[in-house]
DOBA-196712 format. One record per residue: residue number from 1; residue in three letters; z, x, y of N, C-alpha, C in turn. Coordinates in pm, whole numbers, always signed. Example, Ala and Ser with C-alpha at 12.3 -4.5 7.8 and 13.67 -1.06 7.14 Angstrom:
pos->1; code->ALA; n.Z->+780; n.X->+1319; n.Y->-569; ca.Z->+780; ca.X->+1230; ca.Y->-450; c.Z->+780; c.X->+1320; c.Y->-330
pos->2; code->SER; n.Z->+708; n.X->+1285; n.Y->-225; ca.Z->+714; ca.X->+1367; ca.Y->-106; c.Z->+787; c.X->+1290; c.Y->+3
//
This chain:
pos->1; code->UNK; n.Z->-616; n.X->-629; n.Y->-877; ca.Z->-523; ca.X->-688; ca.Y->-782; c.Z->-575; c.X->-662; c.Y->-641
pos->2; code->UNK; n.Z->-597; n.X->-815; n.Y->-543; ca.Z->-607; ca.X->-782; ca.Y->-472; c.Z->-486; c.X->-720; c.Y->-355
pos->3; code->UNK; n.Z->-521; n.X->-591; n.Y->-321; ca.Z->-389; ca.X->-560; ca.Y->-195; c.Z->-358; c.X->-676; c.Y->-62
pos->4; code->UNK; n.Z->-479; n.X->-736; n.Y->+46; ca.Z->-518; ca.X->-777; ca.Y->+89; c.Z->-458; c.X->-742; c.Y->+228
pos->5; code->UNK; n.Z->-511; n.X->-600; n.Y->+218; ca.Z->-462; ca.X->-478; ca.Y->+341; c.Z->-579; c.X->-537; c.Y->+473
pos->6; code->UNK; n.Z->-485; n.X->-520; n.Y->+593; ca.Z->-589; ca.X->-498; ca.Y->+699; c.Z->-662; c.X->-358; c.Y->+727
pos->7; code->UNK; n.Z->-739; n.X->-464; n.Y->+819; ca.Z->-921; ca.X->-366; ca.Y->+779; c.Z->-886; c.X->-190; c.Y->+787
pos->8; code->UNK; n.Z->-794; n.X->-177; n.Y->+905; ca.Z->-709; ca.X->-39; ca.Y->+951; c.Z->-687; c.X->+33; c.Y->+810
pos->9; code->UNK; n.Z->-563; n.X->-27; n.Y->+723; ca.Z->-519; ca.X->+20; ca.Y->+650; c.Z->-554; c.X->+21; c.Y->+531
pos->10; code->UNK; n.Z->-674; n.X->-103; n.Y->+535; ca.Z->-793; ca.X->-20; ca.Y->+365; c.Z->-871; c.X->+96; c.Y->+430
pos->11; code->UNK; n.Z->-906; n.X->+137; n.Y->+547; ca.Z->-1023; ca.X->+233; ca.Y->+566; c.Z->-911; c.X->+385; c.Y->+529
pos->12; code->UNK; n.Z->-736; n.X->+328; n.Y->+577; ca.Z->-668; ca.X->+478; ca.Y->+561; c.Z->-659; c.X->+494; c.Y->+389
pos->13; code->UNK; n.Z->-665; n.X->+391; n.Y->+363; ca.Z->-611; ca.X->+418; ca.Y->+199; c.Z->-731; c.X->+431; c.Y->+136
pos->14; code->UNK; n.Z->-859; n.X->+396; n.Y->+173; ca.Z->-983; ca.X->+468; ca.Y->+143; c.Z->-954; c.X->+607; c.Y->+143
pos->15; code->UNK; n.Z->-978; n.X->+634; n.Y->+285; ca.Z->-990; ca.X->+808; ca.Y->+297; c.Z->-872; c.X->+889; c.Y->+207
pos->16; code->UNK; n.Z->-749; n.X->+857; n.Y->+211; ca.Z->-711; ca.X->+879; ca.Y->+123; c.Z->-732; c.X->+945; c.Y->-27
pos->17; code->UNK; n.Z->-729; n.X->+831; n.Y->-71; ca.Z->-772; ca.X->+804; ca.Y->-187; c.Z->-921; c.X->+891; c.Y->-218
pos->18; code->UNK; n.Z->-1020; n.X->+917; n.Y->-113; ca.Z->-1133; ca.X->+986; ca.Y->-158; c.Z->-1118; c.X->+1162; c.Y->-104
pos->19; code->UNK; n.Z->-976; n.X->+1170; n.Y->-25; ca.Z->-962; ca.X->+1323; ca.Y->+13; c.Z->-895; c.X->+1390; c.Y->-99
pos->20; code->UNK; n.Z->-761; n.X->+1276; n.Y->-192; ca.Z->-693; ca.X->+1340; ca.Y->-307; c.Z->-841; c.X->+1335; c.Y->-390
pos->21; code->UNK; n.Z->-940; n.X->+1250; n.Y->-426; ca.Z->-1028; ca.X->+1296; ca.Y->-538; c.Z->-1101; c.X->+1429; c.Y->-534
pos->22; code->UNK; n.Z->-1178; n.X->+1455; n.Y->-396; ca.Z->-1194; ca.X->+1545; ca.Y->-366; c.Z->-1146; c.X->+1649; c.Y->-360
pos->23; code->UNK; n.Z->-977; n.X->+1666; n.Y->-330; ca.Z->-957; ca.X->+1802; ca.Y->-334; c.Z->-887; c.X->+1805; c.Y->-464
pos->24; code->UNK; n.Z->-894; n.X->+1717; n.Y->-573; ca.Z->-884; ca.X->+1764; ca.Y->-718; c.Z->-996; c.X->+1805; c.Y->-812
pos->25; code->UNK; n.Z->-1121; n.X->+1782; n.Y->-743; ca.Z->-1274; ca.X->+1873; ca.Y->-778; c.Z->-1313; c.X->+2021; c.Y->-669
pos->26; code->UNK; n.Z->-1162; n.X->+2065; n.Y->-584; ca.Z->-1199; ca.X->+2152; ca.Y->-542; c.Z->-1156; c.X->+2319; c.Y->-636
pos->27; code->UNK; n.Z->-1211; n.X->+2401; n.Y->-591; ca.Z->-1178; ca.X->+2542; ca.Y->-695; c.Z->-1026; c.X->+2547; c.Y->-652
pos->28; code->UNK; n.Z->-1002; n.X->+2535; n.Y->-535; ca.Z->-806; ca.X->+2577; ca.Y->-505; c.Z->-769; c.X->+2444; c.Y->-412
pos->29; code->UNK; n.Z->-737; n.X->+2367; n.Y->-461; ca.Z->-684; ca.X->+2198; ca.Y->-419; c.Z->-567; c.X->+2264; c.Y->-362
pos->30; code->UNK; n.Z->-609; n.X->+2208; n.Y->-201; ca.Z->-468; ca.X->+2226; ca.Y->-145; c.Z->-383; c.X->+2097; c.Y->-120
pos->31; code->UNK; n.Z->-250; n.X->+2180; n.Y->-165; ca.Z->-120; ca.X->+2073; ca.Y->-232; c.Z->-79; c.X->+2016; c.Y->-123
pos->32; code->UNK; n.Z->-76; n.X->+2079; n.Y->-19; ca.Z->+23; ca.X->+2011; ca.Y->+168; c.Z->-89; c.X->+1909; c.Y->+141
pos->33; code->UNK; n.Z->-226; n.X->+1896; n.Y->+159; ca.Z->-315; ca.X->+1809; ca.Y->+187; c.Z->-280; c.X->+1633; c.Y->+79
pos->34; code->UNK; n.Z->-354; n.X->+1680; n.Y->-84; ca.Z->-287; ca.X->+1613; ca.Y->-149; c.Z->-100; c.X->+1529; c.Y->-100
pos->35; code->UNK; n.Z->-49; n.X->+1619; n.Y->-115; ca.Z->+69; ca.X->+1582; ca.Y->-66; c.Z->+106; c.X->+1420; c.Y->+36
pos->36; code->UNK; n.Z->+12; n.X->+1506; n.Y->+97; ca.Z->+56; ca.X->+1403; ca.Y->+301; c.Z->-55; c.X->+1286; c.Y->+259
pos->37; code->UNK; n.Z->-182; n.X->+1276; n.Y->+173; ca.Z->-239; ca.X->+1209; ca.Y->+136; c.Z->-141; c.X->+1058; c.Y->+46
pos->38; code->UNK; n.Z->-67; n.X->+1121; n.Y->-47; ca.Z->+0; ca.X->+1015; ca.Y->-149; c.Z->+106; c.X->+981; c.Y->-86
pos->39; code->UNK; n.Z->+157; n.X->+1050; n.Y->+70; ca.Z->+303; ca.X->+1014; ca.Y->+103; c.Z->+216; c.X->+899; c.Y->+214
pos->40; code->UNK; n.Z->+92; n.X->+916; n.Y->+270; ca.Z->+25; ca.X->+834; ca.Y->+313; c.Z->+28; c.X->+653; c.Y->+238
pos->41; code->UNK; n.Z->-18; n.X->+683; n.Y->+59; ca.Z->-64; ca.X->+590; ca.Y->+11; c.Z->+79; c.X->+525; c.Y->+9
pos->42; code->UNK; n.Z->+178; n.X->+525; n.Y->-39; ca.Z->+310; ca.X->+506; ca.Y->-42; c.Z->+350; c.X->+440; c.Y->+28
pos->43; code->UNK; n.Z->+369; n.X->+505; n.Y->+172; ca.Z->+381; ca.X->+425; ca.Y->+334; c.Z->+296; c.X->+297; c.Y->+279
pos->44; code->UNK; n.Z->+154; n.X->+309; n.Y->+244; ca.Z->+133; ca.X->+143; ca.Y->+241; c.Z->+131; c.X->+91; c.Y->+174
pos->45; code->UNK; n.Z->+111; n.X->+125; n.Y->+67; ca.Z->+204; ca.X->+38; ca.Y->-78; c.Z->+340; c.X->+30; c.Y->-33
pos->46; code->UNK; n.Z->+417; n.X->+101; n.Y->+13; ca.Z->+564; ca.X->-11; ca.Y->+32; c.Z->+561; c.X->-145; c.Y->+162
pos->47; code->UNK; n.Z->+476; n.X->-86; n.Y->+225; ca.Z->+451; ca.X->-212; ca.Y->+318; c.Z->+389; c.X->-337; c.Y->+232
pos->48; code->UNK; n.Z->+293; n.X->-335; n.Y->+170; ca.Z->+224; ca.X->-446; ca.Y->+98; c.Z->+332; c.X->-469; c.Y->+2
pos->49; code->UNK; n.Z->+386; n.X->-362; n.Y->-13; ca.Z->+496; ca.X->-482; ca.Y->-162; c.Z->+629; c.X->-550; c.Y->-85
pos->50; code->UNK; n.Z->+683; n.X->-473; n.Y->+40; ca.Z->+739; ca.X->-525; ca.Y->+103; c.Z->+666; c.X->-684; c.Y->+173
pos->51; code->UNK; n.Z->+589; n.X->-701; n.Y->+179; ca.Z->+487; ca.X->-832; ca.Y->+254; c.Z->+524; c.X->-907; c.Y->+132
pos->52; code->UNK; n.Z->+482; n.X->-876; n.Y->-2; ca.Z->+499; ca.X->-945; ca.Y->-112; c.Z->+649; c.X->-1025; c.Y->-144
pos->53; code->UNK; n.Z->+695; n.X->-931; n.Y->-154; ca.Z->+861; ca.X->-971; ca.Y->-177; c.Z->+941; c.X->-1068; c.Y->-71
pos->54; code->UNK; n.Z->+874; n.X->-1034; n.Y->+66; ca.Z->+903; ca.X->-1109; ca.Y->+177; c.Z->+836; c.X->-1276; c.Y->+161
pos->55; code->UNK; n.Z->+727; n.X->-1279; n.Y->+147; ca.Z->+669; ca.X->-1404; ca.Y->+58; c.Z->+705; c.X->-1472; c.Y->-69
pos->56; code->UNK; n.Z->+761; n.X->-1390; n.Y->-154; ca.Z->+829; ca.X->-1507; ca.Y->-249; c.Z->+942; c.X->-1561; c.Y->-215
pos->57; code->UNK; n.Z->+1024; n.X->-1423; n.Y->-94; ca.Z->+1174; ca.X->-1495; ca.Y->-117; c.Z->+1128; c.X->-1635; c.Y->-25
pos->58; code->UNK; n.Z->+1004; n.X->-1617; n.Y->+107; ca.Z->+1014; ca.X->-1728; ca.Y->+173; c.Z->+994; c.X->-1890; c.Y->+65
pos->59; code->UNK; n.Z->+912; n.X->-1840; n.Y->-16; ca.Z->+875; ca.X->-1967; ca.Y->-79; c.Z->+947; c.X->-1994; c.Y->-178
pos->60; code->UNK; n.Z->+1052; n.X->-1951; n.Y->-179; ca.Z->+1186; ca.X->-2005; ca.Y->-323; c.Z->+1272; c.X->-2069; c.Y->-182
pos->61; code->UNK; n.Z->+1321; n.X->-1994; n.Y->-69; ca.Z->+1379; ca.X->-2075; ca.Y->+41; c.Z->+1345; c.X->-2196; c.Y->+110
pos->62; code->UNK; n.Z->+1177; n.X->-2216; n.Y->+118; ca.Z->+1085; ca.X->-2312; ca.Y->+165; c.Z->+1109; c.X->-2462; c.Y->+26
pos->63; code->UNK; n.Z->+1153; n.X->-2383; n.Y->-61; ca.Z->+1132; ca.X->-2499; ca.Y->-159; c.Z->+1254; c.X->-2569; c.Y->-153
pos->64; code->UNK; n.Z->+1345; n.X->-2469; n.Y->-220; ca.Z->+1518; ca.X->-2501; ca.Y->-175; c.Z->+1569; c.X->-2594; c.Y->-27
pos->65; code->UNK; n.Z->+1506; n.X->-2567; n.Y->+68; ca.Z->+1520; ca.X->-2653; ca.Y->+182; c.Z->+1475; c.X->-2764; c.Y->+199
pos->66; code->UNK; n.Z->+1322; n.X->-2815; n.Y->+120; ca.Z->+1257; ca.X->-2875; ca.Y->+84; c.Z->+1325; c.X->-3029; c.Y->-13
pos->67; code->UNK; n.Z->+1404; n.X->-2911; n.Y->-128; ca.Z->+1426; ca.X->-2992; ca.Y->-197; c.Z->+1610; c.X->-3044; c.Y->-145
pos->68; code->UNK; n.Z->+1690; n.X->-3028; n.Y->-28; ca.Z->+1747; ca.X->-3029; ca.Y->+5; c.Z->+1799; c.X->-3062; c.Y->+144
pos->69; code->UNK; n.Z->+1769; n.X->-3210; n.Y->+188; ca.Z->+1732; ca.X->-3219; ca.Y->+346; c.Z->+1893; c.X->-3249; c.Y->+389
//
């Protein structure tokens, strides 16, 4: 699936995503880090699903109006 995040917010959900891998190959993975990392990924996964949801309702309304002059 593509997300189809701006450039900003694939490079955060990169780092992310490669600081939780990393500090789950570390000897003592620290949890605050992990933590603020996935409350990171979250923040933009609800934005992108929020974008999503905002786009279908437009295009069930776009149609409905459409089909209704």
């Amino acid at each position: 699936m593509n997300l189809d995040l701006p450039d900003s917010s694939r490079d955060q959900f990169d780092y992310d995503i490669e600081m939780i891998e990393s500090e789950m190959r570390a000897t003592e993975p620290r949890h605050s880090v992990i933590r603020t990392c996935l409350l990171d990924l979250k923040a933009t996964l609800t934005d992108v699903g929020g974008g999503v949801l905002v786009n279908a309702i437009w295009q069930q309304v776009n149609s409905y109006l459409s089909s209704h002059p």
